[in-house]
N, C-alpha and C positions, 0 to 999 in steps of 0.2 A: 150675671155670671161672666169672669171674662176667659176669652180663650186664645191658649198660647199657639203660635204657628209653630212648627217643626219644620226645618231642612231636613231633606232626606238625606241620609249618609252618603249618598252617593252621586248630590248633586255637585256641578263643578264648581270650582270657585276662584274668583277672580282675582291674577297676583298682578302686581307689576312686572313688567317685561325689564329685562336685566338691557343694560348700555352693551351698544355694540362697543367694543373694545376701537379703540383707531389702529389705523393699519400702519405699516410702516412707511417714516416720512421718506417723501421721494429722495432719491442720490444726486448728489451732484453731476456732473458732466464728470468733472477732474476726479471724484473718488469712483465712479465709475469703470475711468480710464485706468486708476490705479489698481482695483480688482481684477480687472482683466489681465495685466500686465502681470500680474504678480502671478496669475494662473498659469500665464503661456510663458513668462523667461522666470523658471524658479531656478534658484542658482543655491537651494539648499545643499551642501554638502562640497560643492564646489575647492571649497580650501580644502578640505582635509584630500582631494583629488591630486589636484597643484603640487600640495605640498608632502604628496606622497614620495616614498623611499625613489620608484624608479623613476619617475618624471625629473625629483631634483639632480636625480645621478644625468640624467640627458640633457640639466640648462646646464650641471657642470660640465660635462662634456663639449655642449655648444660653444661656454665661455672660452675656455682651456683654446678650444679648435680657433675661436676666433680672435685671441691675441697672437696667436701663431701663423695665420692666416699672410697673405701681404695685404696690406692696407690698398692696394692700390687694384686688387683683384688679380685673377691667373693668369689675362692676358687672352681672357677671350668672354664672350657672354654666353650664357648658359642658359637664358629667357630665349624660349622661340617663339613669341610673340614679339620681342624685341628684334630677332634674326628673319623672321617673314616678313613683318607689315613695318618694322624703322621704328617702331611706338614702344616705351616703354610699360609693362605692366605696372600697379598697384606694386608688387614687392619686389620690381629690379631697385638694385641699391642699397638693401637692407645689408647684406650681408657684410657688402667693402665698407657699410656706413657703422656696423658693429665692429670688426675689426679695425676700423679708424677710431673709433671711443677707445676702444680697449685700449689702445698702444697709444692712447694720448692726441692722435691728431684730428681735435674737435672740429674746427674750419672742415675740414675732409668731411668727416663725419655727417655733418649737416647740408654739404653740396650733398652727398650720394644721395640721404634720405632723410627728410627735417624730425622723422619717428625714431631713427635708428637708436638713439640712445637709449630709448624704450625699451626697446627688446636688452639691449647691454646690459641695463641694470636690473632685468628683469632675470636674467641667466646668472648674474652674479649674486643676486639676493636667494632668490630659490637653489640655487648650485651649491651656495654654502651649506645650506642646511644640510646635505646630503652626507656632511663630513662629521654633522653634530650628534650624538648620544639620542637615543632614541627618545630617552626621558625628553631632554631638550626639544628635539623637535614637534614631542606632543603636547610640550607645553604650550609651544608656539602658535600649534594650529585650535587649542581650546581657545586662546585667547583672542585671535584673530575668524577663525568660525561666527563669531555671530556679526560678524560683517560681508559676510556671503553674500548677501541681496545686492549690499553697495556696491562691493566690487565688481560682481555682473556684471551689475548696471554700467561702472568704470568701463568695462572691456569690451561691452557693444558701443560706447562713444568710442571709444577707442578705435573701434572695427570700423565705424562709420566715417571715422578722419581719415584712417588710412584708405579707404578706396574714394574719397572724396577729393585726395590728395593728390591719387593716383589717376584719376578721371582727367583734373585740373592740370595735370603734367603733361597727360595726351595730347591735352587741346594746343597746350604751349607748343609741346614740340610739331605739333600737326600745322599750327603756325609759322614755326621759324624764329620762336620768341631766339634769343641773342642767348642767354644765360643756359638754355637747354640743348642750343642747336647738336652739342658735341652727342649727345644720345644716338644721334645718327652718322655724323662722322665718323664716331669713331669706336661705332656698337656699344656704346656707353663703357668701354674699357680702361682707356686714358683721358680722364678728362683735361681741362686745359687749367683747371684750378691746383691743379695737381703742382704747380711751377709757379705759381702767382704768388705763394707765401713763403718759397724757397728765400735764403740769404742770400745777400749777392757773393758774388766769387770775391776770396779774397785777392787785394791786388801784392802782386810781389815787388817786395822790395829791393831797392838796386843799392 
């Protein structure tokens, strides 16, 4: 007689154990650097700010003030950093170096401040818009908005040169380099480049 074994209903029974899943592969250094970055300077939204109604109405007003201005400045400096310690700051020279774009006199322009034209064309691009149809200018910023990240990023190099520039200018004039010395002569007001690219006098004739 043969006799058959039973499992109890309720004994356990033996499965394969499922794979652990892999984890996630490790990050680079560089995409590391790049998540972080994007967490602490998000620059979403940034254009449509820029290029809002009243910011463009104040680069047009800058522009306007600064072809009107005199290219050669008022006739006194207005940096107290420049009027205490003889040192020019990060932004002396911006200003007479926009108003020397504006009215044409780029030589000038670039002794005052090698950025100034930056700012110039940055008041005449954003300034215009100020004048355009409201449709117009929302076209502008739909289309230039998904460039927010870049251009951020553009305006912290940008931040970084100019007081990189500005550091480098200190040291010159703390120096006595030849080309900066007039920052202290003559409170950075009339430089001496100012007459170097003048015409000569015409001669009269007898």
């Amino acid at each position: 007689m043969t006799t058959t074994a039973h499992t109890p209903a309720d004994a356990p029974t033996s499965s394969p154990t499922p794979p652990t899943p892999p984890g996630p592969a490790p990050r680079s250094i560089g995409s590391r650097v790049a998540h972080w970055y994007a967490r602490v300077f998000d620059f979403q939204g940034m254009t449509r700010g820029v290029l809002s109604r009243p910011s463009a109405i104040v680069c047009l007003i800058g522009a306007i003030t600064g072809y009107f201005l005199p290219a050669t400045g008022i006739g006194m400096s207005t940096c107290g950093m420049l009027r205490i310690f003889g040192l020019p700051c990060p932004g002396c020279g911006l200003t007479r170096s926009v108003s020397s774009f504006l009215q044409g006199h780029f030589v000038w322009s670039f002794h005052y401040h090698p950025l100034g034209w930056v700012f110039a064309v940055i008041f005449v691009l954003i300034g215009s818009t100020a004048l355009m149809p409201t449709r117009w200018r929302e076209a502008i910023i739909a289309r230039v908005t998904r460039y927010d990240q870049a251009l951020g990023s553009g305006f912290l190099i940008f931040c970084t040169l100019l007081l990189l520039y500005g550091f480098i200018r200190m040291g010159m004039v703390q120096m006595g380099a030849e080309s900066q010395r007039w920052w202290r002569e003559t409170e950075g007001t009339t430089p001496p480049f100012i007459h170097q690219h003048d015409p000569p006098p015409a001669q009269e004739s007898h």
